[in-house]
C-alpha positions in Angstrom: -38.2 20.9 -7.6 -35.4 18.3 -8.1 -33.6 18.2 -4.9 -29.3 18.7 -5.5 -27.4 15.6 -5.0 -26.0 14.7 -1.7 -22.4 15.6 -1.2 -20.3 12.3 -1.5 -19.1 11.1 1.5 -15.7 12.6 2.9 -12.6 10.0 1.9 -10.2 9.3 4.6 -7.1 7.4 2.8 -5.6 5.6 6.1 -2.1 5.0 6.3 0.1 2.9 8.6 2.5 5.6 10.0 6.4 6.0 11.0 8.6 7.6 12.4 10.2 8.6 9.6 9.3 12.3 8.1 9.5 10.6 4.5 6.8 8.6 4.8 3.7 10.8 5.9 4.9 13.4 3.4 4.5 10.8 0.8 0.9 9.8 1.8 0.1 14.0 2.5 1.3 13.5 -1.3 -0.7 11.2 -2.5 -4.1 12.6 -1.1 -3.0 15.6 -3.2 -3.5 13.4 -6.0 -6.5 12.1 -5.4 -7.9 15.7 -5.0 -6.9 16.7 -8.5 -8.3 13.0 -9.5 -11.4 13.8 -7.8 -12.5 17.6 -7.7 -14.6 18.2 -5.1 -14.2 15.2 -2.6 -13.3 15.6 0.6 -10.4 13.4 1.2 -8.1 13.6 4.2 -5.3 11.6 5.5 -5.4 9.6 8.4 -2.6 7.4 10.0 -2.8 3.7 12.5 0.4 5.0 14.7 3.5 7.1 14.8 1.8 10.2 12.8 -0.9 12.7 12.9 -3.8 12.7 13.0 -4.8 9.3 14.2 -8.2 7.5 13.0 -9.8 8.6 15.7 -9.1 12.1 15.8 -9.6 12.3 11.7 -13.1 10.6 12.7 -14.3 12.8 15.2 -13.3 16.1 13.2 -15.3 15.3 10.5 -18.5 14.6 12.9 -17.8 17.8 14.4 -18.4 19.2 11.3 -21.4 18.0 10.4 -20.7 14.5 8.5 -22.0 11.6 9.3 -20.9 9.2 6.2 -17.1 8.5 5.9 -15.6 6.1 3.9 -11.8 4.9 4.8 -9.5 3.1 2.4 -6.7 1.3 4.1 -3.4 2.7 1.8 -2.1 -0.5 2.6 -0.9 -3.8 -0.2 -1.6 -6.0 2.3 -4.6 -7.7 4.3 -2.9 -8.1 7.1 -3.4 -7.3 10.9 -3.7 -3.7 10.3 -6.4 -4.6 8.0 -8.1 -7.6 9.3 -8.0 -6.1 13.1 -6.5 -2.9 13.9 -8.6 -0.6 11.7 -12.2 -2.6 12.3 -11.5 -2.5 16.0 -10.8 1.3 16.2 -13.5 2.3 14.0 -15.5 0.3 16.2 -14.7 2.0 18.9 -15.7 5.4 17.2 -18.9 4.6 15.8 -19.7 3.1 20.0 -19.1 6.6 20.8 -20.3 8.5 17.8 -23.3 6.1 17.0 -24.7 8.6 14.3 -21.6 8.3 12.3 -21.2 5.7 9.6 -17.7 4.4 8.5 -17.6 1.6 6.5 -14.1 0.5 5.3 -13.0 -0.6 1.3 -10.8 -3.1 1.1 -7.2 -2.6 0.9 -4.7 -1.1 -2.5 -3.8 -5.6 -2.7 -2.0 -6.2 -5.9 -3.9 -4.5 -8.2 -2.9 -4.4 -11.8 -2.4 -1.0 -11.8 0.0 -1.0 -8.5 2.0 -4.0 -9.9 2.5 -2.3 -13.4 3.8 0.8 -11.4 5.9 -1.6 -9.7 7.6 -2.7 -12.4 7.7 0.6 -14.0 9.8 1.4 -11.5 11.9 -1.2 -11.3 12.4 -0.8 -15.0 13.2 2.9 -14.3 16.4 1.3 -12.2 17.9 0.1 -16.3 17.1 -3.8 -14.5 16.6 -5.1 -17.8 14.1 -7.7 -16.9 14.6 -9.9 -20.0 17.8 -10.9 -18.7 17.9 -14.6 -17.7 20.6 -13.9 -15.5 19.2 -11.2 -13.8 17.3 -12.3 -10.2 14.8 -10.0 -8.8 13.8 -9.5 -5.1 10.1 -7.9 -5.3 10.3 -6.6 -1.2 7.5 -6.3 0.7 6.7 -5.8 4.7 5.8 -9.3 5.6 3.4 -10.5 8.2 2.3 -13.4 10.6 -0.7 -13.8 8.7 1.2 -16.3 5.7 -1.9 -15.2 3.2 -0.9 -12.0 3.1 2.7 -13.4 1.9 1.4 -15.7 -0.4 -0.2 -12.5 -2.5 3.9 -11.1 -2.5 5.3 -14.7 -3.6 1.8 -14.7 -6.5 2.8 -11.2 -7.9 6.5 -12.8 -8.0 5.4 -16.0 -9.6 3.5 -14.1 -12.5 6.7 -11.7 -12.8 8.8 -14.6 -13.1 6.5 -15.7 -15.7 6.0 -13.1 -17.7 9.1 -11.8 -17.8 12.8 -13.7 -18.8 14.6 -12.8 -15.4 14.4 -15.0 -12.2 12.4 -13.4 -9.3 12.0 -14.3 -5.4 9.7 -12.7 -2.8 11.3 -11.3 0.5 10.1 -9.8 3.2 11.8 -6.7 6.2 9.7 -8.6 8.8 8.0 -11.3 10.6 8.3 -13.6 7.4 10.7 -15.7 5.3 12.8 -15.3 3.2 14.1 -12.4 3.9 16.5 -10.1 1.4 19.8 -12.5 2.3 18.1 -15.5 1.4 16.2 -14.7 -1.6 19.6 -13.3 -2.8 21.2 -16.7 -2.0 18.0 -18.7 -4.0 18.5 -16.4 -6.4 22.0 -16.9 -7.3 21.7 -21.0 -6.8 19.6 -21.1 -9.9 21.9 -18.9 -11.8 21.2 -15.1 -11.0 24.3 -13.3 -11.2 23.3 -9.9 -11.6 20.4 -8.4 -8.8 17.7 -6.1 -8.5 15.3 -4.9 -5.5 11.4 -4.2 -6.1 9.2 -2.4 -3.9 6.3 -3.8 -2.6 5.7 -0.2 -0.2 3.8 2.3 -0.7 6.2 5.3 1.1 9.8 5.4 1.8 11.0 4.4 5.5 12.8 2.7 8.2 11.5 -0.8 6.5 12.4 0.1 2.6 15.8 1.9 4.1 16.1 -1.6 6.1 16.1 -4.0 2.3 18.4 -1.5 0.8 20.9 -2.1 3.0 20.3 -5.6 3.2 20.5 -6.1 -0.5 23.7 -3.7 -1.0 25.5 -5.8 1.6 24.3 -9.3 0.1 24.2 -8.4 -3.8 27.0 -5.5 -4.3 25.6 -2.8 -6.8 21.9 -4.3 -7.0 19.6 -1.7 -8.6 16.8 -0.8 -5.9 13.5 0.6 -7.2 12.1 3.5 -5.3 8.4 2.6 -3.3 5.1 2.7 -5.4 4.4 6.5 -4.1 2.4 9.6 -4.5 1.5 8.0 -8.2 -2.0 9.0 -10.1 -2.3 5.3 -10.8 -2.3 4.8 -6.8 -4.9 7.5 -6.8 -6.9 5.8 -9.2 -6.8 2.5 -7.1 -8.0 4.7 -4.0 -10.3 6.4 -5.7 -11.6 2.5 -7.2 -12.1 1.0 -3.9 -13.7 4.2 -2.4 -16.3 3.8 -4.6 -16.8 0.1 -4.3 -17.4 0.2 -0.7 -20.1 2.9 -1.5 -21.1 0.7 -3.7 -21.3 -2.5 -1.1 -22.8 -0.2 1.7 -25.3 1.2 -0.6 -26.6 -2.5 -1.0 -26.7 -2.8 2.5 -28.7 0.2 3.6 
């Protein structure tokens, strides 16, 4: 007799976390959509700070009941400390205490084709007309101390730029440069006089709310694009680098 398949491995889609109600509810969302993407997988949310349940306690739940392969997918655009430290160190810590459970971790969303069409989409969805030579975008993201993860932001706004007929600077809400003021101010110096915002986040929240304002109060009546959200083309990207790290731990069983 043919033995049945093995169950795939439960998904845990692992999100930063806030404060802010919006965001969780958008990521709680989104693993609704990868459930009707993916009939039958266990997915489950998971969050680094500020919301419920943390890594750790998503971990440990699903040993308890039995599992002992997870795969977690950072819902994150950038490889930044979150990726590159926080979430190896507290899986880490996990699999020290839970030795029989394996957790390996696919890379992070990045800027995938997908994610930076939706991007645009919904920048578009603003009326930005982005053939307009006059108008100057601001694609927003998070920023971080870790400059590569910036220099994927200012790439996706150099191919923009490129592509499309409009002007376009990267800014960042934190820890990086420029921020929304001063790529407002490049912006207009080479001949933008008309403005609109793109998001480079996932969920609305304090940081999105944060380049709003910033861009209301620097370009009066810019167009701001909503974040990337509880989209089926995010789903797809999950769902994408789910199976490439079962893919890359498979190879190194």
């Amino acid at each position: 007799m043919t033995p049945a398949p093995a169950a795939a491995p439960p998904l845990v889609a692992v999100a930063h976390g806030s404060r802010d109600p919006r965001s969780a509810a958008t990521v709680r969302a989104l693993v609704e959509t990868i459930r009707t993407r993916r009939p039958g997988l266990d997915v489950r949310a998971a969050f680094l700070d500020l919301s419920e349940p943390s890594v750790p306690d998503a971990l440990e739940a699903l040993h308890t009941e039995g599992h002992r392969h997870v795969v977690a997918v950072p819902l994150l655009l950038g490889r930044a400390y979150h990726a590159r430290v926080d979430l190896p160190a507290l899986i880490d810590d996990v699999t020290r205490r839970l030795p029989r459970l394996r957790v390996p971790v696919a890379d992070v969303l990045g800027a995938d084709p997908q994610l930076e069409e939706l991007a645009l989409g919904r920048l578009a969805g603003t009326g930005a007309d982005l053939t307009d030579p006059a108008l100057g975008v601001v694609l927003a993201a998070v920023g971080s101390s870790h400059s590569a993860a910036n220099d994927v932001v200012a790439r996706i706004a150099q191919r923009w730029q490129a592509r499309h007929g409009c002007l376009v600077s990267a800014a960042f809400a934190s820890a990086a440069k420029p921020d929304v003021p001063a790529a407002v101010a490049r912006l207009r110096a080479l001949g933008a006089r008309r403005f609109a915002v793109a998001s480079w986040f996932l969920a609305p929240g304090l940081l999105p709310d944060r380049i709003q304002a910033l861009a209301e109060e620097a370009a009066p009546g810019a167009l701001v694009a909503e974040p990337l959200g509880a989209e089926a083309r995010v789903a797809e990207v999950v769902l994408r680098r789910y199976a490439e790290a079962l893919g890359a731990a498979a190879r190194t069983a």
